[in-house]
N, C-alpha and C positions, 0 to 999 in steps of 0.2 A: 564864299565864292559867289560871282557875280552871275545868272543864272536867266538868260532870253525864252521864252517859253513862249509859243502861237500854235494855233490849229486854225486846219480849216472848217469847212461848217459839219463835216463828218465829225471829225478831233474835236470839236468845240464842247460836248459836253465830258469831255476828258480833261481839258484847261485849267479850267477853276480849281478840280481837286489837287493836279498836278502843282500849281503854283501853291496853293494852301499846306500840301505837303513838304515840300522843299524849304519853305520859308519857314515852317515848323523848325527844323533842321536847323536853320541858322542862316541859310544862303540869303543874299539881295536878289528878286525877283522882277525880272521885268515883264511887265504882261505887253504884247505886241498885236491880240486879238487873234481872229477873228470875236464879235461879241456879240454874236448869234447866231442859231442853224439856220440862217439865209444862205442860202447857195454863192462861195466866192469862190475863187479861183485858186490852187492850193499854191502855185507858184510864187504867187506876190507875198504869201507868211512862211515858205523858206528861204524869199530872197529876204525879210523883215531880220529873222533870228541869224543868218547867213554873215549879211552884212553887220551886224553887231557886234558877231564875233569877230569877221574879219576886221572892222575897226577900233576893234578895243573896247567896246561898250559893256561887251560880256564876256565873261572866263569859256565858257560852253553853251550852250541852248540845246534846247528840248523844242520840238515839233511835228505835232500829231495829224496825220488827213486819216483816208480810208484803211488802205492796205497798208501805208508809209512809204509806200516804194516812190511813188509822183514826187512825195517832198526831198525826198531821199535821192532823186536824180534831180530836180532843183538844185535843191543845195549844193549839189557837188561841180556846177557850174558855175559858182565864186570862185573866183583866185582865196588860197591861204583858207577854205572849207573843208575839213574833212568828214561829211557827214557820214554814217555808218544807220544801217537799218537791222533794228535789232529783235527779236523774238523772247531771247531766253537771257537768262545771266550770265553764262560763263561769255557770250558776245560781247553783252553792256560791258562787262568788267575789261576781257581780252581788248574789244576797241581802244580803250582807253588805256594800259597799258602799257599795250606791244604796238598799237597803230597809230595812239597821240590822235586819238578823233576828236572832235568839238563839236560836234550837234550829234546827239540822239535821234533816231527818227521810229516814231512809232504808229502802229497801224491800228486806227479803234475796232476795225471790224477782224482782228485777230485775233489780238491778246485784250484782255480785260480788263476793267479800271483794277484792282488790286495788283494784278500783274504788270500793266504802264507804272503803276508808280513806285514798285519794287525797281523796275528797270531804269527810269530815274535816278533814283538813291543811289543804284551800286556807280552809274554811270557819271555821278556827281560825287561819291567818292574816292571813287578809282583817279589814279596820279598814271603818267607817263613814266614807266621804268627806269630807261635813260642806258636800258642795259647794252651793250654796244652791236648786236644784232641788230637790234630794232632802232637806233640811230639809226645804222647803215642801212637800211631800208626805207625809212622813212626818209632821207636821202635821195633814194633812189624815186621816190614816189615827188618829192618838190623838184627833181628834175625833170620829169614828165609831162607835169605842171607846167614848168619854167619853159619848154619845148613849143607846147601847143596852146593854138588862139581857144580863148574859153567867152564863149557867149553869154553872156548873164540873162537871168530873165527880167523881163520887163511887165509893162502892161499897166492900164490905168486902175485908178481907185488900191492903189498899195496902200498897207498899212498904218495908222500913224503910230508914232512911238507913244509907248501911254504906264503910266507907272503907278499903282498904288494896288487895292483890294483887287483881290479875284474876279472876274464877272458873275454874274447870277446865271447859273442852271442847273436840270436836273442830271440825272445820266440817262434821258432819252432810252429809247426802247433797247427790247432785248439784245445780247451782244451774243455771239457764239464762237469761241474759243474752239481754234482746230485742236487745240493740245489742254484739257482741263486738268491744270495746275492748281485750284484752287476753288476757293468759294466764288462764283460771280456775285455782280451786284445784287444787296439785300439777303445776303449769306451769314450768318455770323462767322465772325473770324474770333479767334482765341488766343492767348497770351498761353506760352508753351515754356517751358525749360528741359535743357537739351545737353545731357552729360554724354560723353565719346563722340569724338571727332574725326574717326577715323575714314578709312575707307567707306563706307555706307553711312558711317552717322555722316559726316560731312556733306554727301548730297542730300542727306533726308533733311536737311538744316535747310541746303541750299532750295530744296522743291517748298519747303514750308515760307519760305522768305518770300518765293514766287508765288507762293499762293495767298501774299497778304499781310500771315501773322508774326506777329511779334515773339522772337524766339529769345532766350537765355541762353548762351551756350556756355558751358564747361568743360575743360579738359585738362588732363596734368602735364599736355604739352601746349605751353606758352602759345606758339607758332600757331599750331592750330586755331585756338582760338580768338589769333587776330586775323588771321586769314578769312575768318568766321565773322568776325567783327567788320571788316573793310565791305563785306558784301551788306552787311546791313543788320547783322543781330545784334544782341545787348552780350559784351562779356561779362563773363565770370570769372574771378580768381581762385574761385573756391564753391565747395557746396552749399555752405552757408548764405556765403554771397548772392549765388544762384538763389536761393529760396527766400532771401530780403528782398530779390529784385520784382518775385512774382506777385499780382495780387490773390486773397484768397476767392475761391476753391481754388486752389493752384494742381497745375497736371505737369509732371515733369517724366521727360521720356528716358530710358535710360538704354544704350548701344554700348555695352563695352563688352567684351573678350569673356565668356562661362565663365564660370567656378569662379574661386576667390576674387577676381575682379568684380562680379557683378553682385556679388556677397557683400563685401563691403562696402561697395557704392550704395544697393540699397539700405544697408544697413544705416551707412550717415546719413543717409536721407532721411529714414524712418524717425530718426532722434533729431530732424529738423522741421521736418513736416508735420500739420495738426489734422484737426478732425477735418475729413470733406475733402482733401487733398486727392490727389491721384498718384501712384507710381505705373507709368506702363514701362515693362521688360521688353524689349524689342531685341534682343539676342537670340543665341540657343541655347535658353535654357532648358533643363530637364523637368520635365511637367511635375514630377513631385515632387519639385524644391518650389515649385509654382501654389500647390498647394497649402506646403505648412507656411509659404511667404506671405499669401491671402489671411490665412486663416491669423496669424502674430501681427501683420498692419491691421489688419478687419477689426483686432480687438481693439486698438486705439483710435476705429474712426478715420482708418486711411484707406482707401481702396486700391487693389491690387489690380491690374491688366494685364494677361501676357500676349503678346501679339508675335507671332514667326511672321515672318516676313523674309519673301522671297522676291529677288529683283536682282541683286549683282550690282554691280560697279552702271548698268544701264538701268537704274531707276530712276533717275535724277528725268531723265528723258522720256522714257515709257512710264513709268508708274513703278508701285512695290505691291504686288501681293501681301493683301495683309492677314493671317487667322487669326482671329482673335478670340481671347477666353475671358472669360470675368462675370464679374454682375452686371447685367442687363442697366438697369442702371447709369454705373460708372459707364460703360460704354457708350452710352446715349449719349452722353455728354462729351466723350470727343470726336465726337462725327464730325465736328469741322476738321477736323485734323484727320481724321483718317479719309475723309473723300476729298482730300488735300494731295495727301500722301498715294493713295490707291486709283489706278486709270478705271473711267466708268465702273461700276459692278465688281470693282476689284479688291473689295474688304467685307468679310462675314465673319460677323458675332458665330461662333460653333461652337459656343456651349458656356460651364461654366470655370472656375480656376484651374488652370492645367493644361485647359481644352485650345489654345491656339497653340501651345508650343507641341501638345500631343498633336494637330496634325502635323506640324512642317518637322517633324519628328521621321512621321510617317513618309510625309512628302520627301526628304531627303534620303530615305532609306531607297523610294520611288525611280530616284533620282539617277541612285547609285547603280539601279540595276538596267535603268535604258541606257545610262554611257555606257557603262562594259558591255550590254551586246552593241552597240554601234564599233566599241572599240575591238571586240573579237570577230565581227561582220569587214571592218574595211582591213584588217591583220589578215585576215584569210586572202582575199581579194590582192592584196599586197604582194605574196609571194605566188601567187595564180599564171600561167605559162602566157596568158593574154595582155599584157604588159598597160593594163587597165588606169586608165585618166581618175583617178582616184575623185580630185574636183572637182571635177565635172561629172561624175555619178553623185557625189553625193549633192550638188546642185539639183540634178538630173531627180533625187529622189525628193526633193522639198517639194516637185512640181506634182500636183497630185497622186503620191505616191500614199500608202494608209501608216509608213513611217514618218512620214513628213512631222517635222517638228523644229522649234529653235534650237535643240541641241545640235540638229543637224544644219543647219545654215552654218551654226558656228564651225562645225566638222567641215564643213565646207571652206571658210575662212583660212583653218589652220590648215590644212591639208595646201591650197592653195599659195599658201605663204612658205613654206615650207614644206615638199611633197613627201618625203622622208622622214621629214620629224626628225632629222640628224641634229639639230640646235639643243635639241630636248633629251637630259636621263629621263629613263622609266622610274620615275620615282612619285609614287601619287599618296600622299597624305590622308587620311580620314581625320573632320572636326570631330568626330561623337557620336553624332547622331545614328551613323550606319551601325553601328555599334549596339546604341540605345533602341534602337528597333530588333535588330534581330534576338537580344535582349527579352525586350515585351513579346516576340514572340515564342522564344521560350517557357517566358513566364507564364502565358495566356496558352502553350500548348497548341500554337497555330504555326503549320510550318510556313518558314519563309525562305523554298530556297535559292530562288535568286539572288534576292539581298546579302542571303549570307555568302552565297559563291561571288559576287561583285564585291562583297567589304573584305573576304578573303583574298582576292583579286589584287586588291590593294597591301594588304598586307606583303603578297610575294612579289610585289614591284620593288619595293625596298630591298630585296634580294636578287630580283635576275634581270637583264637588260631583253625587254620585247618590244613591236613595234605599238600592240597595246597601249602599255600605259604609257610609252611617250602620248600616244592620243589620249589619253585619260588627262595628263598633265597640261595638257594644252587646253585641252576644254575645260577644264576648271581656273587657268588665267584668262580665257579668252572671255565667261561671264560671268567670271568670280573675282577677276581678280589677284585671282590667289597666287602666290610665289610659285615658282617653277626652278628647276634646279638644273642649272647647265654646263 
């Protein structure tokens, strides 16, 4: 792909690497300047990459100032421009897509050279769908066009056209990222592989891509893994594959489903992987399969991880709580990846083999017992003689109330969306975990009895129709995810 790439003199020490990247890739790069942090005008290098594309010189372009936003209304003052200002991935990729954009437009003082040049890549390998929605809009949008006088910009000293090596610079001073997706510059970044793809493994793939590193993904669903592949990872067709594709010490992360799925996955691992290797478990697993797993990889020279990890279907966005358990050690060693993965302060080493999945163990047991009382708190309230705005209290209670919490925003959401909760059976699932704590509290002789009346809770939803666990059911699809039964 043919590939126009300028900045202004903010953008400018983003340039070089941008164009060095892409052309890595395979693309023909045209450099169009700026070729110093002398102060230019940022209009004259989105009317440079603008008009290139609109005369055919280039397939797409890439063009970076401060914020993006300046180039980003430039641009979009060509006739047959459709620039798009992009932050995150699922934009880069959705632009190009569903909205057939051709310039990129990115911001240096937002996102960060690892993160500019992830957003590049997906946005130079993302195609136009062609699906008939998004014709008909896009229709709609060259009508608009076709309507109205469009001003170009102008102005003296524009760019000349200039084609070969990168320009020479550094990445100039610190950069600060409103959203820390990853390592800034002089970070190490790290070669990963990345087994389940599913609902959470897929954004934790996608947040690792935007933070930089180079991922392996695998899964046993094909699709997946090209969907995985189109944003910018390396696929896999297998676990072998996967672990050919790593260099050593290789660290391969593993999200698939407890029990037997996550048994045999590490299992082929362990008969692939060598000494110095890493597995980290990012599921829920059960902390004392955490154990004998350490103790059976440990003997061949492979290190064990378990990390719970709590985020939902909004990780990709906010971050993942990460616990993490293991040797001190192994874990040093993926700190790139976990202050990747984790927003500011949002991953701790808590001990050693067993110890991350024992807390989000706990944590979920934690979990179980604030949804049932918000869901036994707004059921009462529900059939109350004062015929009570249910979303608007529980709004009302986010605003410095000492209940205030995300579960409650989300309660706030559903409630809002549906005040009734009529879309919804009272049917609320338990993964395990509620289960496995009230459990260790048995075992340890420590009562637990909220958790155990919340995991009971659930138990009798499968049995009687309340307005409870319909709220129960909602709030575990609302940041979970999770299927709901209607």
């Amino acid at each position: 792909m043919r590939i126009a790439v300028a900045a202004d003199h903010r953008g400018f020490p983003y340039k070089g690497p941008l164009i060095e990247t892409l052309g890595a890739d395979g693309h023909d790069v045209t450099d169009l300047g700026t070729d110093s942090t002398a102060p230019v005008d940022y209009p004259d290098y989105a009317k440079a990459v603008g008009t290139a594309v609109r005369d055919g010189r280039a397939d797409v372009g890439v063009v970076v100032c401060g914020s993006g936003a300046g180039v980003s209304i430039a641009a979009n003052k060509l006739r047959g421009v459709r620039a798009a200002l992009c932050h995150d991935l699922f934009t880069a990729r959705q632009a190009r897509e569903d909205d057939d954009a051709n310039v990129l437009c990115l911001g240096a003082g937002v996102v960060d050279l690892q993160q500019a040049t992830a957003l590049a890549r997906a946005f130079a390998a993302a195609r136009f769908s062609h699906a008939e929605r998004h014709e008909r809009r896009l229709a709609k949008v060259l009508a608009l066009e076709a309507s109205e006088p469009v001003t170009q910009s102008g102005g003296r000293g524009a760019p000349r056209l200039c084609r070969g090596a990168p320009s020479a610079g550094g990445l100039g001073g610190p950069f600060e990222a409103p959203h820390d997706l990853g390592p800034l510059p002089g970070r190490p970044l790290m070669d990963v592989g990345f087994v389940g793809l599913g609902r959470m493994g897929g954004n934790m793939v996608a947040r690792l891509l935007g933070g930089g590193h180079r991922v392996v993904a695998y899964d046993r669903a094909t699709s997946a893994v090209e969907a995985t592949a189109r944003a910018g990872a390396t696929a896999a067709r297998s676990i072998p594959e996967l672990v050919a594709a790593l260099a050593p010490p290789r660290a391969v992360w593993v999200m698939v489903p407890a029990g037997e799925p996550t048994e045999s996955t590490i299992r082929e691992l362990g008969e692939s992987l060598g000494r110095d290797d890493t597995i980290i478990d990012g599921g829920n697993t059960h902390y004392k399969d955490d154990v004998r797993r350490a103790g059976d990889l440990g003997a061949r020279g492979i290190a064990y991880v378990d990390a719970g990890t709590s985020g939902g279907v909004w990780g990709l966005e906010h971050g993942y709580c990460l616990m993490v358990g293991g040797d001190a050690a192994a874990v040093h060693r993926l700190k790139p990846v976990l202050d990747t993965l984790a927003p500011p302060d949002g991953w701790l080493h808590v001990g050693g083999p067993g110890a991350g999945h024992y807390v989000k163990m706990i944590h979920n047991g934690v979990e179980y017992g604030m949804m049932q009382a918000y869901a036994e708190g707004f059921e009462l309230m529900s059939v109350s003689d004062y015929g009570l705005d249910l979303p608007r209290i529980a709004d009302l209670w986010n605003r410095g109330s000492v209940v205030r919490s995300w579960l409650l925003e989300l309660t706030a959401d559903a409630l809002a969306a549906d005040p009734k909760l009529t879309s919804l059976k009272p049917w609320v699932e338990d993964s395990g975990e509620g289960r496995w704590t009230v459990a260790d509290g048995v075992e340890k002789a420590v009562p637990t009895p909220v958790i155990t009346a919340s995991l009971y809770a659930r138990f009798r939803s499968r049995r009687e129709n309340s307005f409870a666990d319909r709220l129960l059911a909602a709030l575990r699809n609302a940041f979970g995810g999770h299927a709901v039964r209607r």
